[in-house]
N, CA, C and O atoms as CSV, one atom per row, in Angstrom:
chain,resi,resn,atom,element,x,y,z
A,1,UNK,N,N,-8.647,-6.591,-4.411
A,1,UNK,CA,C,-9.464,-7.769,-4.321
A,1,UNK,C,C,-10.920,-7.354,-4.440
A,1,UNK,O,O,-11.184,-6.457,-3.640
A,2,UNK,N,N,-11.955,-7.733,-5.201
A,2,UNK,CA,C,-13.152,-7.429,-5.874
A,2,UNK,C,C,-13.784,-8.803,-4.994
A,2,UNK,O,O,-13.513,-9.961,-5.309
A,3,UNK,N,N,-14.619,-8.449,-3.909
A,3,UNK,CA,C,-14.915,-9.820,-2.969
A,3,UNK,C,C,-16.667,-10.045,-3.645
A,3,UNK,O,O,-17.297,-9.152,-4.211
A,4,UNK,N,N,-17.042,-11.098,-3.456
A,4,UNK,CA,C,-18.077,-11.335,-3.644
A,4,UNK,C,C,-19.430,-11.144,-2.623
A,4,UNK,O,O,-19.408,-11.627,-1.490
A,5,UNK,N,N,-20.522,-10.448,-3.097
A,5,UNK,CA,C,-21.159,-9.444,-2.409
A,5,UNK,C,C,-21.466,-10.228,-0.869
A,5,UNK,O,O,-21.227,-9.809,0.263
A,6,UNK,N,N,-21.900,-11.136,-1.179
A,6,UNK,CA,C,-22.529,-11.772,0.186
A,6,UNK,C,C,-20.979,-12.461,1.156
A,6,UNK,O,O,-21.045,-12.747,2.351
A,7,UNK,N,N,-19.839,-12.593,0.402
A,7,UNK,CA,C,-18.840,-12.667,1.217
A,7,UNK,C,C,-18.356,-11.444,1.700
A,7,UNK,O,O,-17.185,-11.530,2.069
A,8,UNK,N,N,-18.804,-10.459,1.810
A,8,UNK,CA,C,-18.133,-9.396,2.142
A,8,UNK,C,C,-17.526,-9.389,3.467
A,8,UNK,O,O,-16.322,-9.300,3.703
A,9,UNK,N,N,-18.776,-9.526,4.575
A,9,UNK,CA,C,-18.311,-9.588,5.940
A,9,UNK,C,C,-17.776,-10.586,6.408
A,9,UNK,O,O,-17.473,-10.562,7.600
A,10,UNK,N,N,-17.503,-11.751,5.619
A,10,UNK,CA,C,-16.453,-12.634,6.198
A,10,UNK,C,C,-15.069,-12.586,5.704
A,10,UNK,O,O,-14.126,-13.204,6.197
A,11,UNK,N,N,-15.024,-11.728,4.594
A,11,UNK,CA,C,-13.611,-10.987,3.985
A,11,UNK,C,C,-13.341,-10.187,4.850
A,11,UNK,O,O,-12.180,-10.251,5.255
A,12,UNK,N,N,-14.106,-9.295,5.386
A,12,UNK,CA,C,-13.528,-8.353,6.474
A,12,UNK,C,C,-12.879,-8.722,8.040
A,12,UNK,O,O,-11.931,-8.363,8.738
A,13,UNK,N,N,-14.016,-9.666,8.106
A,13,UNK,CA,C,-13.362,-10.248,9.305
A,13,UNK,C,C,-12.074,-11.039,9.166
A,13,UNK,O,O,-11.388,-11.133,10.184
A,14,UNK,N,N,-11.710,-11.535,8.220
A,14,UNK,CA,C,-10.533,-12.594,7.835
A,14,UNK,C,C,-9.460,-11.472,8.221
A,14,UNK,O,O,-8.754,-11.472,9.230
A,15,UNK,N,N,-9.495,-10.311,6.982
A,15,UNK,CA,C,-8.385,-9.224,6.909
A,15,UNK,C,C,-8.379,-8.594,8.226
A,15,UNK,O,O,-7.456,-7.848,8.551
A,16,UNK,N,N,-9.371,-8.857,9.013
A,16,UNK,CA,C,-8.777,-7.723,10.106
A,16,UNK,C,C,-8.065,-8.571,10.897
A,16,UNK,O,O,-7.172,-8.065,11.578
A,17,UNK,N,N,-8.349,-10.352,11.000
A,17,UNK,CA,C,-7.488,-10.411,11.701
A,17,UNK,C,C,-6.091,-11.116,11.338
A,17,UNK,O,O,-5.321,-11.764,12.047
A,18,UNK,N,N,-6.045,-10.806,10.156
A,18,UNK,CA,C,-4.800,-10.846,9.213
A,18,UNK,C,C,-4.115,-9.950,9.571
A,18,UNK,O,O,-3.255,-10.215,10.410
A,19,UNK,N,N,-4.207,-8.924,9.201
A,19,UNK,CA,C,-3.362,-7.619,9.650
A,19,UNK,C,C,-3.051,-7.386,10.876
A,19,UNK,O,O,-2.456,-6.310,10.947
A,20,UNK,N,N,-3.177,-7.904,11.905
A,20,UNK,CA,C,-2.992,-7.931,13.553
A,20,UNK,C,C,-1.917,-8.832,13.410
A,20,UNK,O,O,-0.797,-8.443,13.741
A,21,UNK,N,N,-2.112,-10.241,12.870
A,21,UNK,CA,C,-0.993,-11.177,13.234
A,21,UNK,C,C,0.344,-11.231,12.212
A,21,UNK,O,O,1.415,-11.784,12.463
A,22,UNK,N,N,-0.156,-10.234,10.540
A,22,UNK,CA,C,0.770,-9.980,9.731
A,22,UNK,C,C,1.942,-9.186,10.772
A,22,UNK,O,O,3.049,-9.646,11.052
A,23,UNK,N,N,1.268,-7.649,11.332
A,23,UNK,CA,C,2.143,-6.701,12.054
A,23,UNK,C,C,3.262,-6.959,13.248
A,23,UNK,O,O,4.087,-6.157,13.688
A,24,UNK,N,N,3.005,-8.463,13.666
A,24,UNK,CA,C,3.426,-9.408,14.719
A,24,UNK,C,C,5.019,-9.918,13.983
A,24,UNK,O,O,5.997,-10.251,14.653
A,25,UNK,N,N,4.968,-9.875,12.543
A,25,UNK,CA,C,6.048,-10.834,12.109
A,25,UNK,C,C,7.215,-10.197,11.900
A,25,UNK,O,O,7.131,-9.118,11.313
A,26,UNK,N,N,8.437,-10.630,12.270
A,26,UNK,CA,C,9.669,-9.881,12.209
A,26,UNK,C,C,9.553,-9.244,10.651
A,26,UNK,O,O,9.007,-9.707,9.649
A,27,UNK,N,N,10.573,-7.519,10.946
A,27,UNK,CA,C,10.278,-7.154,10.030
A,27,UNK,C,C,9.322,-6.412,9.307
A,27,UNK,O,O,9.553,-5.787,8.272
A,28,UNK,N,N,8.396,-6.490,9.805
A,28,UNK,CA,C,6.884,-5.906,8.869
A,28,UNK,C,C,6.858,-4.803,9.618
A,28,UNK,O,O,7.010,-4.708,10.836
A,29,UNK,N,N,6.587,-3.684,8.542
A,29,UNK,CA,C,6.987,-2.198,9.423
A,29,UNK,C,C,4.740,-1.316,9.307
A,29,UNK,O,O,4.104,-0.414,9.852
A,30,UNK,N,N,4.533,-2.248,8.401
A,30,UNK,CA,C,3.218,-2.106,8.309
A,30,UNK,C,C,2.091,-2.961,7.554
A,30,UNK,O,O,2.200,-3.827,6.686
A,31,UNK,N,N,1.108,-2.480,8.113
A,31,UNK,CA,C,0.433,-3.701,7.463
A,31,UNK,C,C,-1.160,-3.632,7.830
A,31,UNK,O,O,-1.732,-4.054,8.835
A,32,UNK,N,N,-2.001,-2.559,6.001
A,32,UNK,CA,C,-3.759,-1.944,6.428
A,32,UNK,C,C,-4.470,-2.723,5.243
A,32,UNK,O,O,-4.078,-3.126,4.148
A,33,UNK,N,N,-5.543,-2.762,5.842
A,33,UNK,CA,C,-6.569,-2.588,4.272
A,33,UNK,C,C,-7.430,-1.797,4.081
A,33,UNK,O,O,-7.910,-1.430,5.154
A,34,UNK,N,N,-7.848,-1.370,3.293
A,34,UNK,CA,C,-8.353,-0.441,2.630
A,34,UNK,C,C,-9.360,-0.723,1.964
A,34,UNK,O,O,-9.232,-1.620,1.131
A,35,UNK,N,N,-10.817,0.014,2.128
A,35,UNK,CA,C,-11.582,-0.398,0.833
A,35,UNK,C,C,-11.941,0.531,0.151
A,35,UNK,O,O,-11.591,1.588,0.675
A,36,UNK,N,N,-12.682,0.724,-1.135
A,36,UNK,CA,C,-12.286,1.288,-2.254
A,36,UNK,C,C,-13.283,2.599,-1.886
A,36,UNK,O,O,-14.273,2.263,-1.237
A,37,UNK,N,N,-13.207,3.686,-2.119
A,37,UNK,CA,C,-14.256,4.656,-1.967
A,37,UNK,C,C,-15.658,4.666,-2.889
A,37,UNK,O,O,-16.709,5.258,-2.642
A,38,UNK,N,N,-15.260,3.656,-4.248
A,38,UNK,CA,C,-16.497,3.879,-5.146
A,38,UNK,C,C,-16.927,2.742,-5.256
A,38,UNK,O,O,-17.889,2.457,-5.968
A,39,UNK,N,N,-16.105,1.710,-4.384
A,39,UNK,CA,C,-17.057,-0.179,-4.495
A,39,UNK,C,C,-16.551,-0.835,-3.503
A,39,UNK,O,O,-15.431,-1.317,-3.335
A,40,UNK,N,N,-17.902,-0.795,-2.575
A,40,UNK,CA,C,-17.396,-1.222,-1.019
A,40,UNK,C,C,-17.212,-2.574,-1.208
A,40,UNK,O,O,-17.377,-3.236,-0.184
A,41,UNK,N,N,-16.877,-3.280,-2.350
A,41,UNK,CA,C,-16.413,-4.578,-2.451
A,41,UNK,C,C,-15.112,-4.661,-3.009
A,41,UNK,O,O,-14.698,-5.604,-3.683
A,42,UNK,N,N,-14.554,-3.755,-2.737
A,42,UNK,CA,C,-13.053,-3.530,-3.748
A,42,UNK,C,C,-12.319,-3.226,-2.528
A,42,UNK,O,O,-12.730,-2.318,-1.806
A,43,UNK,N,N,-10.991,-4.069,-2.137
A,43,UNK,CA,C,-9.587,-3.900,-0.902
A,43,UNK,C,C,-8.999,-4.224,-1.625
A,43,UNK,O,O,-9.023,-4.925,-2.637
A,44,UNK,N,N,-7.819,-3.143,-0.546
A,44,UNK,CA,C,-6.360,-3.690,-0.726
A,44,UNK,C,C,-5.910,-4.082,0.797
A,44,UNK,O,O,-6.437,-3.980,1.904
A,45,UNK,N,N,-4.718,-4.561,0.313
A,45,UNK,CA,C,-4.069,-5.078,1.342
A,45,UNK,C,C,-2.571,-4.306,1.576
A,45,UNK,O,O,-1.730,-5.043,1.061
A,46,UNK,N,N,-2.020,-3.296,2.065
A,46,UNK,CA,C,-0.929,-2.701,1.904
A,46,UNK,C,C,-0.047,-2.876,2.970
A,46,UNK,O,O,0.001,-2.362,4.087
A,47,UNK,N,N,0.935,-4.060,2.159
A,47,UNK,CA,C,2.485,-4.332,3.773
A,47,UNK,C,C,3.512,-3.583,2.739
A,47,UNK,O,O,3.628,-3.383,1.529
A,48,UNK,N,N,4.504,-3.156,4.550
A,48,UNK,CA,C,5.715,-2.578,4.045
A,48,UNK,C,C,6.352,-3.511,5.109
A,48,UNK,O,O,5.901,-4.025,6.133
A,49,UNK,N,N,7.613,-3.546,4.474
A,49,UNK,CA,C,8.771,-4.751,4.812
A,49,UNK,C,C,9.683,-4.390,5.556
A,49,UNK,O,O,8.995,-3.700,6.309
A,50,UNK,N,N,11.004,-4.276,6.075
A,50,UNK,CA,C,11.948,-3.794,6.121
A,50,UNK,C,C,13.678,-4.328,5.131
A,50,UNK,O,O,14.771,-3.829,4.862
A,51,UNK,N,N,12.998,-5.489,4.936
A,51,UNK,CA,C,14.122,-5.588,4.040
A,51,UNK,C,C,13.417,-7.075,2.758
A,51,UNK,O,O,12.696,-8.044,2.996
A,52,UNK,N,N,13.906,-6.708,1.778
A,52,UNK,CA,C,13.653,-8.174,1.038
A,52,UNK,C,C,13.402,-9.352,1.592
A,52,UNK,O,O,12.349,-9.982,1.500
A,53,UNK,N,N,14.858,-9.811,2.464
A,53,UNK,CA,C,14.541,-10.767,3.217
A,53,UNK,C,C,13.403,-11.075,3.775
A,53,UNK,O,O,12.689,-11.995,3.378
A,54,UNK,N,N,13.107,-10.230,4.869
A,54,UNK,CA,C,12.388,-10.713,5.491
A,54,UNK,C,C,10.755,-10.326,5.173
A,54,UNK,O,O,9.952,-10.569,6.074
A,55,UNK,N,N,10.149,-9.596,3.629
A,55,UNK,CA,C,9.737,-10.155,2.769
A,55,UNK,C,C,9.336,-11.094,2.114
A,55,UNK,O,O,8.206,-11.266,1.657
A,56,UNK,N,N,10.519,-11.945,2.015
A,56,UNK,CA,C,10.487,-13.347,0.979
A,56,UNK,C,C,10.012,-14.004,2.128
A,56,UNK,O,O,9.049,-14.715,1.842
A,57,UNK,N,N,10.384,-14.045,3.578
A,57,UNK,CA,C,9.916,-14.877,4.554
A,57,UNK,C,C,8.664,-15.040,4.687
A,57,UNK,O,O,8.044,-16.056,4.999
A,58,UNK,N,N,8.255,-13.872,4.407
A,58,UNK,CA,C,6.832,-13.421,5.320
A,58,UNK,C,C,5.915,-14.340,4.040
A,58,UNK,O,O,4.946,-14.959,4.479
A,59,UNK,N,N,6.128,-14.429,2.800
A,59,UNK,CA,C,5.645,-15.267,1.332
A,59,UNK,C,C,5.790,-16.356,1.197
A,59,UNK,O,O,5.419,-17.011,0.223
A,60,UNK,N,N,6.670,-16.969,2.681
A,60,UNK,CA,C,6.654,-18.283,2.741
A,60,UNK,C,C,5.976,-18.882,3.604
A,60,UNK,O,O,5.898,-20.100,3.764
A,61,UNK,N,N,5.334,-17.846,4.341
A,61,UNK,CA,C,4.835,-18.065,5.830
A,61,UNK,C,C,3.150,-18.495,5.021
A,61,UNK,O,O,2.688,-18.309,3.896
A,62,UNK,N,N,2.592,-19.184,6.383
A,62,UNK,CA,C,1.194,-19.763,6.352
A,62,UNK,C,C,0.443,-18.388,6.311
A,62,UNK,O,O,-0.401,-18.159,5.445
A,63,UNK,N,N,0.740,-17.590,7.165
A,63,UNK,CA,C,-0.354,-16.658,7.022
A,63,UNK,C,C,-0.187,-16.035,5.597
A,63,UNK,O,O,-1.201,-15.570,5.077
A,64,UNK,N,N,0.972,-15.982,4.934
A,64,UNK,CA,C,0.819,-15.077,3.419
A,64,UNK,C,C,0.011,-16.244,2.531
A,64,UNK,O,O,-0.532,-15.859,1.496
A,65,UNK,N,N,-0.103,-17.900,2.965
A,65,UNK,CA,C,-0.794,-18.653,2.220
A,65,UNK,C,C,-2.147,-18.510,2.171
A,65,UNK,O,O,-2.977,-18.638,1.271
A,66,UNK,N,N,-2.224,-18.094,3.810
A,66,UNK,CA,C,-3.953,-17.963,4.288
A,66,UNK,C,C,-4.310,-16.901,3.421
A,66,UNK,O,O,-5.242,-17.055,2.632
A,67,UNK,N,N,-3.654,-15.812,3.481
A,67,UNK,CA,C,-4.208,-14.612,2.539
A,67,UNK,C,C,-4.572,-14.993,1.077
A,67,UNK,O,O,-5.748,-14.891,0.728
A,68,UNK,N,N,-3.641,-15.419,0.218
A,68,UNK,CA,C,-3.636,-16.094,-1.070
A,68,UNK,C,C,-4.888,-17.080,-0.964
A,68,UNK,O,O,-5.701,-17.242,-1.874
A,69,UNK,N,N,-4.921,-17.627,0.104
A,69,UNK,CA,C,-6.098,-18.748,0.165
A,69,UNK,C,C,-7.971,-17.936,0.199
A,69,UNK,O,O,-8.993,-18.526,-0.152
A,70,UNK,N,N,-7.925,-17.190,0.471
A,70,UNK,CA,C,-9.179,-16.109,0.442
A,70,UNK,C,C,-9.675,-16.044,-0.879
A,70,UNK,O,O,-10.658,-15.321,-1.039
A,71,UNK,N,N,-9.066,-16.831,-2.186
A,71,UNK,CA,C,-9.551,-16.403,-3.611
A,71,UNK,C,C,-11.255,-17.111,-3.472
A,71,UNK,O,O,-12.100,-16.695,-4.264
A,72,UNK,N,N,-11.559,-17.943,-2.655
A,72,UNK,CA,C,-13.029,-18.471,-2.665
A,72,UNK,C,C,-14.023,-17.764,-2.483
A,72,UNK,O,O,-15.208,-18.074,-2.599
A,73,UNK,N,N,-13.193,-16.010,-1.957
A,73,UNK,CA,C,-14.528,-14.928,-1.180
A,73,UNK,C,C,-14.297,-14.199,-2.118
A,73,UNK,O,O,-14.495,-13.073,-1.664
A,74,UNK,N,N,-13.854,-14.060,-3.664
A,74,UNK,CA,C,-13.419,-13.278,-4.488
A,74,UNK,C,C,-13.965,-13.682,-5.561
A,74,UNK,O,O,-13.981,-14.911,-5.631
A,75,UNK,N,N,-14.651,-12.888,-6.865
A,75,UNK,CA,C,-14.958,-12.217,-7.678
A,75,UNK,C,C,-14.189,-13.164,-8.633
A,75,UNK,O,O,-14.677,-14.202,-9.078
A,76,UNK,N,N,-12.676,-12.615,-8.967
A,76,UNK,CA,C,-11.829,-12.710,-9.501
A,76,UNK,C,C,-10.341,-13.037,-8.605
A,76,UNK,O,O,-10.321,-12.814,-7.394
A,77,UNK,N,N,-9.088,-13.595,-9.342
A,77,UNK,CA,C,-8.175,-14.021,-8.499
A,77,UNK,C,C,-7.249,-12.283,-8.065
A,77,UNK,O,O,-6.869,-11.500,-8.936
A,78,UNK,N,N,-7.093,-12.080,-6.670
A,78,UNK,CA,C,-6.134,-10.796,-6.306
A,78,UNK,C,C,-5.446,-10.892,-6.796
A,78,UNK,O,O,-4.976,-12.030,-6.799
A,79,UNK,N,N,-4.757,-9.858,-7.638
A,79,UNK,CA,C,-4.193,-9.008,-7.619
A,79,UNK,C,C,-2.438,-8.836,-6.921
A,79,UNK,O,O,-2.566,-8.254,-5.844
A,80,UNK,N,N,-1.498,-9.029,-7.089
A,80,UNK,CA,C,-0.310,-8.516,-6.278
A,80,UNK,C,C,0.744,-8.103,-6.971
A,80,UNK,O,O,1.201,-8.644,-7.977
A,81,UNK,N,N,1.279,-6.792,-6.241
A,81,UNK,CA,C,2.167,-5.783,-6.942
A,81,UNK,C,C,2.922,-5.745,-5.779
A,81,UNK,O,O,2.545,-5.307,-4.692
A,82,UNK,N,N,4.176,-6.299,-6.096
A,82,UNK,CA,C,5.357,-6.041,-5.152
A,82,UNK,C,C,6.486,-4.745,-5.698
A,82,UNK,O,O,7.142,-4.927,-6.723
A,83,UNK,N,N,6.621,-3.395,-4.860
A,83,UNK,CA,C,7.370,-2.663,-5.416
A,83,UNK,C,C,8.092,-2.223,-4.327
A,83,UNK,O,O,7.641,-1.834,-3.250
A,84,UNK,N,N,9.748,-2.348,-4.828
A,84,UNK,CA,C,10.902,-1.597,-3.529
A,84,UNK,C,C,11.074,-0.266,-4.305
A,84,UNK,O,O,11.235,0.216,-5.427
A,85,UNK,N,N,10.892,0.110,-2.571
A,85,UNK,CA,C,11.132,1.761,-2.489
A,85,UNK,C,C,12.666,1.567,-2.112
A,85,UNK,O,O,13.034,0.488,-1.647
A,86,UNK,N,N,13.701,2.783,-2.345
A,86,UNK,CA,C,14.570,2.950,-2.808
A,86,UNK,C,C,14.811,4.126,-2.018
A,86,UNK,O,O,15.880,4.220,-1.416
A,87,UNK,N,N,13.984,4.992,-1.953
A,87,UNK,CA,C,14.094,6.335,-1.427
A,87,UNK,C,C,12.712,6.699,-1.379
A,87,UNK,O,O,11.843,6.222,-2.109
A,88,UNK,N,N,12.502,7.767,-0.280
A,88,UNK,CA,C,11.327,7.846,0.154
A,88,UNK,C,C,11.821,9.663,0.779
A,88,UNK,O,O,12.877,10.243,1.031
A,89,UNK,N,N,10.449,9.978,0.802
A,89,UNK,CA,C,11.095,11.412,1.280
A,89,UNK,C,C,9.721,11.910,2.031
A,89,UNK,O,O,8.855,11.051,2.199
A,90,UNK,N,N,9.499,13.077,2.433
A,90,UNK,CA,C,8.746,13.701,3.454
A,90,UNK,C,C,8.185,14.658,2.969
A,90,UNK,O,O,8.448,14.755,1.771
A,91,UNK,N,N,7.336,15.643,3.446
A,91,UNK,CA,C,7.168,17.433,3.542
A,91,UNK,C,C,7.811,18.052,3.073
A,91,UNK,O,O,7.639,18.750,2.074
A,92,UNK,N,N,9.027,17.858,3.960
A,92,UNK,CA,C,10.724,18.628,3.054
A,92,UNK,C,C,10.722,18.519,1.759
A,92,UNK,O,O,10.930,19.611,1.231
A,93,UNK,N,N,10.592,17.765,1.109
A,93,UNK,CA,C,10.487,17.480,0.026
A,93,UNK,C,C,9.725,18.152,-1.099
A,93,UNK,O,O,10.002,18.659,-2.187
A,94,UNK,N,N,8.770,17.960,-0.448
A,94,UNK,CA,C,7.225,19.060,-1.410
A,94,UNK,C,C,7.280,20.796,-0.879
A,94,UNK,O,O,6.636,21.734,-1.350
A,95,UNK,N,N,8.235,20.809,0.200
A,95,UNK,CA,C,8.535,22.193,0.295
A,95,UNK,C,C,9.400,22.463,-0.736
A,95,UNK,O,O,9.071,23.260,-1.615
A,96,UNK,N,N,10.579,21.844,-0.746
A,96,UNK,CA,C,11.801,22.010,-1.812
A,96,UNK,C,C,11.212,22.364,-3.065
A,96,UNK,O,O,11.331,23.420,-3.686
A,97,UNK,N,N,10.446,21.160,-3.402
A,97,UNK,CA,C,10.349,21.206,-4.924
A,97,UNK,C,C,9.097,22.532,-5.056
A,97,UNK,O,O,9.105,22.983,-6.201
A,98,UNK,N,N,8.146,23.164,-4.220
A,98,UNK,CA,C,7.716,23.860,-4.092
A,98,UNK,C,C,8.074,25.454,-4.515
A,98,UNK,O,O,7.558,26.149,-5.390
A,99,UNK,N,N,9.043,25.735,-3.661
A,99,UNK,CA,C,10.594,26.644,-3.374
A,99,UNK,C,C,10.814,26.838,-4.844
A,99,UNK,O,O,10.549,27.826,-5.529
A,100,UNK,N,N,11.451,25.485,-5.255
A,100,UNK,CA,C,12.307,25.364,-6.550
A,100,UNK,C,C,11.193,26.158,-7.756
A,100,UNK,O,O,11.261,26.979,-8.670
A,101,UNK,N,N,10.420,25.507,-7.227
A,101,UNK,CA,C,9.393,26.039,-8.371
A,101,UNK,C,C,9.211,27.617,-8.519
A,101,UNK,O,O,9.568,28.131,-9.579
A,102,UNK,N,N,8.571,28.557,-7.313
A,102,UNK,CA,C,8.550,29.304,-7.398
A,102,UNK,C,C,9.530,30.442,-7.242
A,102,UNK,O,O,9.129,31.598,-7.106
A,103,UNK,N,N,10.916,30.099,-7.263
A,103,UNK,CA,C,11.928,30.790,-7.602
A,103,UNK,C,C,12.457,30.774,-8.987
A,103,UNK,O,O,13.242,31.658,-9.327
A,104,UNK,N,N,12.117,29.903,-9.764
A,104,UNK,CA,C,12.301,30.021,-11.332
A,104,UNK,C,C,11.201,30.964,-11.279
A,104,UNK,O,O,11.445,32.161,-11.438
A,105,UNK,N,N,9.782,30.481,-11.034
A,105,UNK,CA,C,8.716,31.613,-11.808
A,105,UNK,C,C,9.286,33.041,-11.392
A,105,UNK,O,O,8.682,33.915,-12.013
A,106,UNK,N,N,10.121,33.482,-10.658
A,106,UNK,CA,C,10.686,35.025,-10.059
A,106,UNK,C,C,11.364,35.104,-11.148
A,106,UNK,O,O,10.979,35.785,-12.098
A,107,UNK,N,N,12.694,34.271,-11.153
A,107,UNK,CA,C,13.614,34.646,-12.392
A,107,UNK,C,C,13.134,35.095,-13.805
A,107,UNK,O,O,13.578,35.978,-14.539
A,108,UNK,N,N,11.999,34.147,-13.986
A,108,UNK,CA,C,11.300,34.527,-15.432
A,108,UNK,C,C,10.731,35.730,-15.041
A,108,UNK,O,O,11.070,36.588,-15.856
A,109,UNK,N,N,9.962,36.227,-14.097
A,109,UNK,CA,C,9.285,37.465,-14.388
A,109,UNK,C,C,9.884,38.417,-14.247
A,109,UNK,O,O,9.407,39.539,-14.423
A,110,UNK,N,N,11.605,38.074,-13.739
A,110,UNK,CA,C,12.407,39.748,-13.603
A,110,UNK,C,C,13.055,39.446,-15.063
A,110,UNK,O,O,13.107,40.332,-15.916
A,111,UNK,N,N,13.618,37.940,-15.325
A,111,UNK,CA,C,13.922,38.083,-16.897
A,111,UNK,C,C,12.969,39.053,-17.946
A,111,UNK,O,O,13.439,39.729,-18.862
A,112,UNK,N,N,11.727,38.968,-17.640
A,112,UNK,CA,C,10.705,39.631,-18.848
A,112,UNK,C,C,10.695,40.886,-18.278
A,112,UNK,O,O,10.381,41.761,-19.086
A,113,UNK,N,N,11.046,41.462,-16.622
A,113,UNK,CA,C,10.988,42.858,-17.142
A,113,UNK,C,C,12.367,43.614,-17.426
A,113,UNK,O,O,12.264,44.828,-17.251
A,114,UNK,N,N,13.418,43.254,-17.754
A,114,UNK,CA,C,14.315,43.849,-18.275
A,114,UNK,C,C,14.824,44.192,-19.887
A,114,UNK,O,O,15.837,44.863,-20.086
């Protein structure tokens, strides 16, 4: 969301207390905003769900209207990208593929000295 300069601090105040009463609603496992590091007029808004369902609920609810309703402190109309995660992974993960990595680079360098 690209807010308009002199709305800024009443965009902020809206979202903060958006995100207090978003985190309240069954389901919602999170719920920040963020503003941009190179245009302190540039947020996001980042919820995680726990299931579709209760998702689609939360898009029917007044407060996901109130949010949508904020396009008057905006630039341009937000922005929304809904994406399900599927699988999600950790540390472990970037160790593994880490590992993986540098045990091929071994194989190749005892492959080249034989």
């Amino acid at each position: 969301m690209k807010v308009i300069p002199e709305k800024r601090a009443e965009l902020l105040q809206t979202l903060r207390s958006m995100t207090e009463e978003i985190r309240k609603e069954k389901g919602c496992m999170n719920c920040e905003f963020y503003q941009d590091v190179e245009n302190e007029n540039i947020f996001s808004v980042i919820e995680e769900w726990k299931t579709q369902e209760e998702l689609d609920s939360h898009m029917k609810s007044d407060m996901f209207g109130a949010l949508i309703g904020i396009k008057s402190l905006l630039v341009d109309p937000a922005k929304i990208n809904i994406k399900a995660v599927s699988y999600t992974a950790g540390m472990e993960a970037v160790k593994k593929a880490r590992e993986d990595s540098h045990g091929s680079d071994k194989k190749e360098e005892e492959g080249e000295e034989k």
